[in-house]
Every structure is written in C-alpha cells, then in structure tokens.
C-alpha positions in Angstrom: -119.0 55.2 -12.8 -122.7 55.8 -13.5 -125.3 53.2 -13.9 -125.6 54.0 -17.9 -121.7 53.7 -18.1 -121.9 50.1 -16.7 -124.8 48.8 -18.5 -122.9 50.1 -22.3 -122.3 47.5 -24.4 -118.6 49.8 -25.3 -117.9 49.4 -21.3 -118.6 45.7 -21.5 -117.0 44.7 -24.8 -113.5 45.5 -23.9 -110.1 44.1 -22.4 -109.5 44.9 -18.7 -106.1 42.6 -18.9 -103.6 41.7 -21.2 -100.5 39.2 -20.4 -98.1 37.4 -22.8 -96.6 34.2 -21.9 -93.5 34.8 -20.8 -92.2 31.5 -22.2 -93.0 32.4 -25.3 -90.8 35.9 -25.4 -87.4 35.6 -26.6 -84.5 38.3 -25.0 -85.6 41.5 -26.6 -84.0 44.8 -27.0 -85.2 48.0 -25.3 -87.3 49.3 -28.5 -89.3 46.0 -28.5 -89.7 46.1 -24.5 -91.0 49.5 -24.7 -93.5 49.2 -28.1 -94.7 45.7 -25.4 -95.6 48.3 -22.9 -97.0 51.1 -24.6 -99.6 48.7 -26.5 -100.3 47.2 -23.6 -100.9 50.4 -21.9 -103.1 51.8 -24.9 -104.8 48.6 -25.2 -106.2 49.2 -22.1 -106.6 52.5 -21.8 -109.3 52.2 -25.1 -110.2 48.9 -26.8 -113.6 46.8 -28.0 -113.1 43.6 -27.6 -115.3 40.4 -27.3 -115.8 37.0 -28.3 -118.7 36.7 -30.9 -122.1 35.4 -29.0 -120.6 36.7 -25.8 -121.3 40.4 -24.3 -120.3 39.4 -21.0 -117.4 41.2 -20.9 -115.1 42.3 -19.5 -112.6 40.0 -20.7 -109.0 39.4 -20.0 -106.5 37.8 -22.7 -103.6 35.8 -22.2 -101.5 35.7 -25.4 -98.9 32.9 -26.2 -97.7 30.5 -29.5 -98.1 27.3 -28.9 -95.9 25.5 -31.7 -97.1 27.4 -35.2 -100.2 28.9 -33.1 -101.2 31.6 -32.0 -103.0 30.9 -28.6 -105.9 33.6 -27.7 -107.2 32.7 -23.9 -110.1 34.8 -23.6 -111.0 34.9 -19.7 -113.8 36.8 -17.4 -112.3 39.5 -15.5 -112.5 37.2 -12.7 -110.3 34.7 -14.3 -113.4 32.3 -15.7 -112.6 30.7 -18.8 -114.9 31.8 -21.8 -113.1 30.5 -24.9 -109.3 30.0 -26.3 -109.1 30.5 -30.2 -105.9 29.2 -31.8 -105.0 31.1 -35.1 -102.0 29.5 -37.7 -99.3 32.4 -37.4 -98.3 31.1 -41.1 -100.5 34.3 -42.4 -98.5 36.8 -40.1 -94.9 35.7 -40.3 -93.9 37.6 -43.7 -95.9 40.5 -41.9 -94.2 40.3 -38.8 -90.8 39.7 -40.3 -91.1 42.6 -42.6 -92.3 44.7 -39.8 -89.3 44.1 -37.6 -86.6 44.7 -40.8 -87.9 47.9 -41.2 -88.6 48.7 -37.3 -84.4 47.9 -36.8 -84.0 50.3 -39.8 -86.3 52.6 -38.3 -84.8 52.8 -34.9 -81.1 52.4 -36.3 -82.4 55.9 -38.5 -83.2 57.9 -36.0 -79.9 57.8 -34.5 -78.2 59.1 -37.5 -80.9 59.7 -40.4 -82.4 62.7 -42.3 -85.5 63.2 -40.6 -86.6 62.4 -44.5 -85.6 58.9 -44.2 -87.2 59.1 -41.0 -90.2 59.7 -41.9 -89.9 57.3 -45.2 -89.3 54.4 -42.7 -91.7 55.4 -40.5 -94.9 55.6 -43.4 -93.3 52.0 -44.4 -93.8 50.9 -40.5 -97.3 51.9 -40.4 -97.8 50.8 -43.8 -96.8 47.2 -42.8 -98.5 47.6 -39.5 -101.9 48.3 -40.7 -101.5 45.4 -42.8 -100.8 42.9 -40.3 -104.2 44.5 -38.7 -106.1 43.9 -41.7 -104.9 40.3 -41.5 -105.7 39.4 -38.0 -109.0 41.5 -38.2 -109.5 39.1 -41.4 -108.3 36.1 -39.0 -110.6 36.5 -36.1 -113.9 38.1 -37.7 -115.5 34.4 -36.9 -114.3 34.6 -33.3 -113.8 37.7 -32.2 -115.1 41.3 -32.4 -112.5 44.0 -32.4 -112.0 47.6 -33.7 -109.3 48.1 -36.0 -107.2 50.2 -32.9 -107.1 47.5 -30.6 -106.3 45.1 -33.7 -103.4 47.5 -34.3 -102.2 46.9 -30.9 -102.7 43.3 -31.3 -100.4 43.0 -33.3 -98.3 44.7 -31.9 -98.2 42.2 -29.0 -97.8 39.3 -31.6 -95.0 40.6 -32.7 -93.7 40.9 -29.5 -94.4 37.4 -29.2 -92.8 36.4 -32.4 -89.5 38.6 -31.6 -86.7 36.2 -30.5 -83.6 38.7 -30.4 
C-alpha cells in the first residue's frame, strides 16, 4: 500500500470487521446463512463507513438487538471503543418482515418457477431491499456516514439479526 493510499480519507472511512452477536441470531436456514456471509464478505471487500466527527478509521462494528434496539458498537481496528449508537428497530420490522416473505417466495421459486416469476420476485426483493437502505441511511445520517452499498449490506445483516427461523 502506498503512502497516498493510507493517508485517503476512502481508505480510512471504512469497516475492516464486522461481527453479529451471536446471541442475537435465531437457527437460520442455509439461504439466510449464506446472504450472512456474502454481505459480510462484500461489506468488506468495499464499504465507507464512519462515525460523524470521526475520520479515524478504520472501524470495526459489532451488530446486536438489545430488546427493541438495534445496538451499533463502532470500535478502532484495534478494538478501542469510539461510540455505540442504538437505533428503534420499530421503523425496519414491516421492512424486514416483508423482505423475508418474499425472500422464502423467492428461494422456494427458484426451485420450481418460470424464470418470469423469478425475476418478478426478485425486482420485488430488491425493491424491498433498497427500501430498508433508504430507511437506515435516513436512521443514521446524524451518526454515521455511509454509502448507500454498504447501507445495502447493512441491512442485510439486520435482517440477519432479526431472522429467528
């Protein structure tokens, strides 16, 4: 990595690590296991991501619910604490639930369906998906600063989180 690659604000202003609490995953299927893994995997492959006020970065992020919230532990690469946001998950849980309907519709189709219904579930998957984006873009402007990709996969992860089997 060259000197001008460290110093970038897009080098700094990212995740380097992303955990869920385990305690607060239910038993999950292997669809759900493997959308956990790829958005993980994206997420870290290409994100901006940083607290407002703070270009220290890197940061890592532990993600759990802690009753109705949503628990956002921003960290240090090292493991120092920088801040830990807690969001209502009352504006996500039509979103999520909706998501996951058609997602088990989705996945059911492509065992069977027209690659027309398919695709129809799949536009109404994404549709749902950049929604709940918008939302928790909407939800953390205040707090954090994030691209809409790695909001995408955000949510992805809450879902994860909110998924009980």
């Amino acid at each position: 990595m060259t000197r001008s690659e460290r110093a970038s604000p897009r080098k700094k202003n990212r995740l380097v690590a992303v955990t869920l609490d385990e305690n607060s995953i239910g038993r999950s299927n292997p669809d759900v296991e493997h959308e956990r893994t790829v958005a993980i995997y994206d997420l870290l492959e290409d994100n901006t991501f940083a607290p407002n006020d703070d270009d220290e970065g890197p940061f890592a992020l532990h993600l759990s619910i802690s009753g109705a919230r949503l628990v956002f532990d921003i960290r240090r690469a090292d493991g120092a604490p920088v801040v830990a946001h807690l969001l209502s998950l009352s504006p996500l849980r039509r979103i999520v639930k909706d998501y996951y309907t058609v997602c088990d519709s989705y996945y059911a189709a492509i065992r069977t369906a027209t690659p027309d219904r398919i695709e129809a579930l799949d536009m109404g998957r994404r549709s749902l998906h950049d929604e709940g984006s918008n939302i928790l873009m909407e939800r953390l402007a205040r707090k954090v600063r994030l691209d809409f990709d790695t909001a995408r996969r955000l949510f992805t992860l809450i879902c994860v989180l909110h998924w009980k089997g």
